[in-house]
MIDOVEX-43083 format. One record per residue (C-alpha): residue number from 1; residue in three letters; x, y, z negated. Coordinates in pm, 1 decimal, always signed. Each point is the difference from the previous one (the first is absolute). Layout:
BEGIN
 seq type       xx       yy       zz
 NUM  ala        X        Y        Z
...
This chain:
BEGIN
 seq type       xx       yy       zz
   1  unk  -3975.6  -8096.6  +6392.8
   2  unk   -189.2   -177.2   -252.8
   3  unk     +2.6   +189.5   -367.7
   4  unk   -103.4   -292.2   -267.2
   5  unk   +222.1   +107.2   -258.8
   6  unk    +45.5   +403.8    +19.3
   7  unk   -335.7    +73.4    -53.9
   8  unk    +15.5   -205.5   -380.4
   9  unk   +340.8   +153.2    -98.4
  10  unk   -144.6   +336.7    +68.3
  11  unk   -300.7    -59.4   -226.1
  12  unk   +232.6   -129.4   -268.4
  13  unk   +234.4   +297.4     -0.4
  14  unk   -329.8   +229.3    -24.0
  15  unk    -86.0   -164.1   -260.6
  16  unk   +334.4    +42.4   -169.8
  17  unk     -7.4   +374.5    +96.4
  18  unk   -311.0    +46.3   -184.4
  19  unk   +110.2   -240.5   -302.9
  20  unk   +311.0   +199.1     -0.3
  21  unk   -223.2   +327.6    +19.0
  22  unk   +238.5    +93.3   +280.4
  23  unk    -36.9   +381.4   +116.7
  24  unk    +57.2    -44.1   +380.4
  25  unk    -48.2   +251.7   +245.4
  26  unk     -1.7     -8.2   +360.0
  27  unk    +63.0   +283.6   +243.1
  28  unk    +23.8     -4.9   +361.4
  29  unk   -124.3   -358.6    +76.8
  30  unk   -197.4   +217.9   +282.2
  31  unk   +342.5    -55.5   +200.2
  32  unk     +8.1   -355.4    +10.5
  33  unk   -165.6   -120.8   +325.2
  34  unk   -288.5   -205.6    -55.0
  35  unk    +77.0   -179.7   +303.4
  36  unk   +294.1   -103.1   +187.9
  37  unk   +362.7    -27.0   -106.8
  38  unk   +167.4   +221.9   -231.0
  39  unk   +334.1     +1.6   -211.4
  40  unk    -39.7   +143.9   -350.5
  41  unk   +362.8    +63.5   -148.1
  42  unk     -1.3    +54.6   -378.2
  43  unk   +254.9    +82.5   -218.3
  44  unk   +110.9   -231.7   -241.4
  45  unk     +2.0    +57.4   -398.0
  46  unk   -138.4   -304.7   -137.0
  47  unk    -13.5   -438.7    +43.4
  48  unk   -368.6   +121.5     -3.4
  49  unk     +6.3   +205.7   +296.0
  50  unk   -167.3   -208.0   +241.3
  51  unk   -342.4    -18.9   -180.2
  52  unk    -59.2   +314.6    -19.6
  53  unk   +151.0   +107.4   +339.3
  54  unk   -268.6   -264.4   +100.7
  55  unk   -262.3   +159.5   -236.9
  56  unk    +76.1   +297.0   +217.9
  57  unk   -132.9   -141.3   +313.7
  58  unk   -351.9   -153.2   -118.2
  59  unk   -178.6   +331.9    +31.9
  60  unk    +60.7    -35.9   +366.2
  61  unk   -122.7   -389.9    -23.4
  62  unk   +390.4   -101.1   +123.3
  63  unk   +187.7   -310.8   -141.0
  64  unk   +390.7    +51.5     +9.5
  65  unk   +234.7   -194.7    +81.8
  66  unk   +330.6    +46.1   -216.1
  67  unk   +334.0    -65.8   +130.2
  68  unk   +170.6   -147.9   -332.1
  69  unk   +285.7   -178.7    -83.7
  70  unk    +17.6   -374.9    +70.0
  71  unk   +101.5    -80.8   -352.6
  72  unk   -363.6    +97.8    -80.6
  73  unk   -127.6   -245.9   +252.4
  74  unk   +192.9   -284.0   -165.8
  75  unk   -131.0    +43.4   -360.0
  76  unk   -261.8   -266.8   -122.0
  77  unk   -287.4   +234.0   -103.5
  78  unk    +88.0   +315.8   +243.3
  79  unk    +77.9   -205.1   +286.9
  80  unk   -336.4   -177.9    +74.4
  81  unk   -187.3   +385.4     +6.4
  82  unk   +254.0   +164.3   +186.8
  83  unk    -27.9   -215.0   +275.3
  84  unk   -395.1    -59.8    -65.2
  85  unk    -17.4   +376.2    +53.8
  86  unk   +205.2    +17.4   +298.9
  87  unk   +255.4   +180.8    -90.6
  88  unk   +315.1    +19.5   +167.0
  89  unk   +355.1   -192.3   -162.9
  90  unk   +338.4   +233.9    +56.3
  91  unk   +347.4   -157.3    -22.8
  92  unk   +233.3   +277.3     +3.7
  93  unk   +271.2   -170.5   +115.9
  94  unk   -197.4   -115.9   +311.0
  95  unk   -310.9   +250.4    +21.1
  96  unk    -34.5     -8.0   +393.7
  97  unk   -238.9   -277.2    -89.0
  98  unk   -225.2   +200.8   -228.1
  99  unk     -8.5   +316.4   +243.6
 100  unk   -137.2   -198.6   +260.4
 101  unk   -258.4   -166.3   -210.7
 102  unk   -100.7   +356.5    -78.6
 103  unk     -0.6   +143.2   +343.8
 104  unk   -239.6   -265.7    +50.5
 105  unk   -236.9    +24.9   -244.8
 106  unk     -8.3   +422.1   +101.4
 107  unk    -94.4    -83.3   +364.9
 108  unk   -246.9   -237.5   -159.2
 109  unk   -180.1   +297.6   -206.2
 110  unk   +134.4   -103.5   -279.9
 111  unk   +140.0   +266.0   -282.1
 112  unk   +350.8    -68.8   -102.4
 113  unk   +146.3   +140.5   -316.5
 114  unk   +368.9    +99.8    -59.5
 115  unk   +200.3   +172.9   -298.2
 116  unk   +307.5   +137.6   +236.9
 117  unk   +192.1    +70.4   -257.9
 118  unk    +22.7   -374.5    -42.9
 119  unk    +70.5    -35.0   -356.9
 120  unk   -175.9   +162.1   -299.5
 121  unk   +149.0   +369.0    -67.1
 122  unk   +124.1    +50.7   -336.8
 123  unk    +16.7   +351.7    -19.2
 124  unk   -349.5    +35.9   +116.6
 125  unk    +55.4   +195.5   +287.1
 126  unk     -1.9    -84.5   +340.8
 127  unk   +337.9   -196.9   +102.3
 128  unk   +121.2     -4.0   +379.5
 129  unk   -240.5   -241.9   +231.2
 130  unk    +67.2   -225.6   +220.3
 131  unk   -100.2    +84.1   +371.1
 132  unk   -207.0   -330.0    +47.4
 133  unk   -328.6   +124.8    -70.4
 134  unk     +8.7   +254.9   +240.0
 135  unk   +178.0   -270.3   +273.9
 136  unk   -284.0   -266.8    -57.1
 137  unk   -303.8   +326.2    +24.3
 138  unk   +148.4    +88.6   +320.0
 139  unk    +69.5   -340.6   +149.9
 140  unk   -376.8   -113.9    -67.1
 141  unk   -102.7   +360.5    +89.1
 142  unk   -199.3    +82.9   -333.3
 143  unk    -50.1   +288.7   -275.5
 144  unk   +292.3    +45.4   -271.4
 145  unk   -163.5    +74.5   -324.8
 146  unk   +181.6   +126.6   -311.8
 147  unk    -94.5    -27.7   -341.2
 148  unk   +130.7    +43.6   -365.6
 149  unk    -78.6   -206.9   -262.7
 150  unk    +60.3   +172.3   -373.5
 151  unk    -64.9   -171.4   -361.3
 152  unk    +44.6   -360.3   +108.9
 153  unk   +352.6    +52.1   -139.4
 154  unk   -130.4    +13.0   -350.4
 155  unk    -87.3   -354.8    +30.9
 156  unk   +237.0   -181.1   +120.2
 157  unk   +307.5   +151.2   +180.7
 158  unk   +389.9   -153.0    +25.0
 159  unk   +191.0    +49.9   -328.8
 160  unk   -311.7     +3.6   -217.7
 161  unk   -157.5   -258.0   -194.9
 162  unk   -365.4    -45.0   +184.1
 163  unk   -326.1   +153.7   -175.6
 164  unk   -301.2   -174.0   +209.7
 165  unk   -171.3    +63.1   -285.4
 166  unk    +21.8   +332.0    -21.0
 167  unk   -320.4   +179.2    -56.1
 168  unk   -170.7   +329.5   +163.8
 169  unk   +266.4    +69.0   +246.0
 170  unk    -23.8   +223.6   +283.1
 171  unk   +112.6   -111.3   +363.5
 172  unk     +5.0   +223.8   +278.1
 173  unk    -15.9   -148.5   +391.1
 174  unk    +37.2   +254.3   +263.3
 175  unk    -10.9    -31.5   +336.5
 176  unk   +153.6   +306.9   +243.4
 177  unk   -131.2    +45.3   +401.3
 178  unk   +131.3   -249.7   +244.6
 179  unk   +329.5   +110.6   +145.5
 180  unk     +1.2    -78.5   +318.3
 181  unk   +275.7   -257.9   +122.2
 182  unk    +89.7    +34.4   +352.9
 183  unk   +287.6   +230.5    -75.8
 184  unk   +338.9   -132.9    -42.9
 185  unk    +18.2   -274.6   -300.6
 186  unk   +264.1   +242.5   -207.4
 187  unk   -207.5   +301.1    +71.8
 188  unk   -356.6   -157.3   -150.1
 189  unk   +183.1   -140.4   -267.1
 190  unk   +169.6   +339.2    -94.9
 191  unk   -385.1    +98.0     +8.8
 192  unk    -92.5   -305.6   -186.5
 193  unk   +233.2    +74.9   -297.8
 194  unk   -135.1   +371.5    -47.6
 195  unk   -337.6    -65.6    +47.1
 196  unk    +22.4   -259.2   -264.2
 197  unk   +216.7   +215.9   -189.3
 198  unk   -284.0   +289.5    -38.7
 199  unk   -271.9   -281.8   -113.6
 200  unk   +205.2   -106.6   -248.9
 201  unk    +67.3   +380.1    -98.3
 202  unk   -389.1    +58.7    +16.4
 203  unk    -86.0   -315.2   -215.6
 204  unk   +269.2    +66.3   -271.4
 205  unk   -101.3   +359.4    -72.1
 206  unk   -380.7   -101.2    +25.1
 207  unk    +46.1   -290.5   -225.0
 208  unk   -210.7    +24.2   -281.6
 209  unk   +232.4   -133.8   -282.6
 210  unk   +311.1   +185.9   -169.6
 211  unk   +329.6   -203.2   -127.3
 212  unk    -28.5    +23.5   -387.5
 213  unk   +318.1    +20.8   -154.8
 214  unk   +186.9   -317.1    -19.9
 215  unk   -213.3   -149.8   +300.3
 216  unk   +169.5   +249.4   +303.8
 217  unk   +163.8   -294.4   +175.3
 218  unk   -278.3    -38.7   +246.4
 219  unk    +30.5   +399.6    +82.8
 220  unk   +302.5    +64.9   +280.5
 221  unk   +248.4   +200.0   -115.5
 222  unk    -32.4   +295.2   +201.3
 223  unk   -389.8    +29.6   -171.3
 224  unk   +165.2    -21.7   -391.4
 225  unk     +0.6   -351.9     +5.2
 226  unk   +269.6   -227.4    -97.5
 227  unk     -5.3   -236.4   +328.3
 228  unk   +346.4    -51.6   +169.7
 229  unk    +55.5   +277.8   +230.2
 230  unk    +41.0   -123.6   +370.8
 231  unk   +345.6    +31.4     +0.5
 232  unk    +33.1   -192.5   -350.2
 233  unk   -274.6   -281.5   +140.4
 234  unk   +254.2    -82.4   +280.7
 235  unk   +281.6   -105.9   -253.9
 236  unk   -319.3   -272.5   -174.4
C-alpha cells in the first residue's frame, strides 16, 4: 500500500507537538507487532484521539489505519487525507461494508485502529464496547491490543469549546499486552473492556497534572472531578 501522504501529516503534527510543547508519553508500544496484522482498540475521550492513538504506534514503525466515521470522509479538507492515508470510512447504519474493508487490510499486515466504545465518552471513563474489534482480530486471525489514551480530552472533547492551542499539555498513550482473540467474541471483549479499563486507571493516577479549582471538568467524577458520572453521561 503506497503511503504518500501519512508520512507528511505525521511530520506536521510533530511539529505541532513540539510548537505546542506537548508532554507526551508513550508506554507499552513494545506490544504492538512490528510486523503483521494487529487491532489496536482505544478508548475514546477526545475528536483528537486518532493522532495520538497513531502517535502510539510509530515507536514500533506501524502506520494505522482508523476506522472513522464517513462524515469525516466527506469533509473538503479532512476528506482528501483520510482517504490519502488509507483509512477506513464507517457508516453506521450500513457498517458490514467497513468491517470487511478492515478484515482485509488485517490479513494484508496492515494495523487497524478502533475506539469500541464508538463515540467519545463524556464521563471519561470507559463506556460499554462494541464486540467488533474482537470479531474482525479473530476473523483475520491477529493480536488484540488495548490502549488508553488520557489528556487529549483537555483539548478538544464533546461539550467543550476546542483549545488546539493549548500550551504544555501532557498526553498519555498506553498500550496493554495483546489479548489473544480466538476465544468467543463476547468473552475477549469482556477482556477487552477491563484491560482497557486498568490502562486508563494506570494513566489517570500517573498523570502528571492536578485539576486546579475551577478547571476539574476534565477529571471523572469518581477521581474529584466534575465530569458527568457514567450514569449521568448516558442521559447527554
Amino acid at each position: 500500500m503506497s503511503d504518500l501522504v501519512y508520512p507528511p501529516v505525521i511530520a506536521a503534527a510533530r511539529i505541532l507537538f513540539r510548537a505546542l510543547d506537548m508532554r507526551i508519553t508513550v508506554e507499552g508500544a513494545d506490544h504492538i507487532p512490528r510486523t503483521g496484522g494487529a487491532v489496536i482498540a482505544s478508548n475514546h475521550v477526545s475528536y483528537l484521539d486518532f493522532i495520538f492513538a497513531g502517535y502510539g504506534a510509530r515507536p514500533a514503525k506501524r502506520l494505522v489505519r482508523f476506522m472513522a466515521k464517513q462524515s469525516i470522509f466527506r469533509n473538503k479538507i479532512a476528506g482528501p487525507l483520510m482517504r490519502g492515508m488509507h483509512h477506513i470510512p464507517v457508516d453506521r447504519s450500513s457498517g458490514q461494508a467497513a468491517y470487511e474493508a478492515a478484515v482485509a487490510a488485517l490479513k494484508a499486515g496492515e494495523v487497524v485502529g478502533v475506539f469500541p466504545e464508538a463515540t467519545i465518552s463524556r464521563s471519561f471513563t470507559v463506556k460499554d464496547i462494541k464486540s467488533g474489534a474482537a470479531r474482525m482480530a479473530a476473523e483475520a486471525g491477529v493480536p488484540l491490543v488495548p490502549m488508553a489514551l488520557w489528556g487529549s480530552q483537555r483539548l478538544w472533547t464533546k461539550g467543550r469549546k476546542k483549545e488546539l492551542t493549548k500550551r504544555h499539555v501532557p498526553i498519555t498513550i498506553t498500550a496493554g499486552e495483546p489479548i489473544p482473540s480466538d476465544g468467543p467474541p463476547d468473552d475477549v471483549t469482556t477482556e477487552l473492556h477491563a484491560r482497557m479499563t486498568a490502562l486508563l486507571d494506570h494513566a489517570q493516577h500517573h498523570y502528571p497534572d492536578r485539576p486546579t479549582p475551577g478547571d476539574d471538568w476534565w477529571q471523572p467524577a469518581h477521581l474529584g472531578g466534575t465530569a458527568p458520572t457514567p450514569e449521568e453521561a448516558l442521559d447527554t
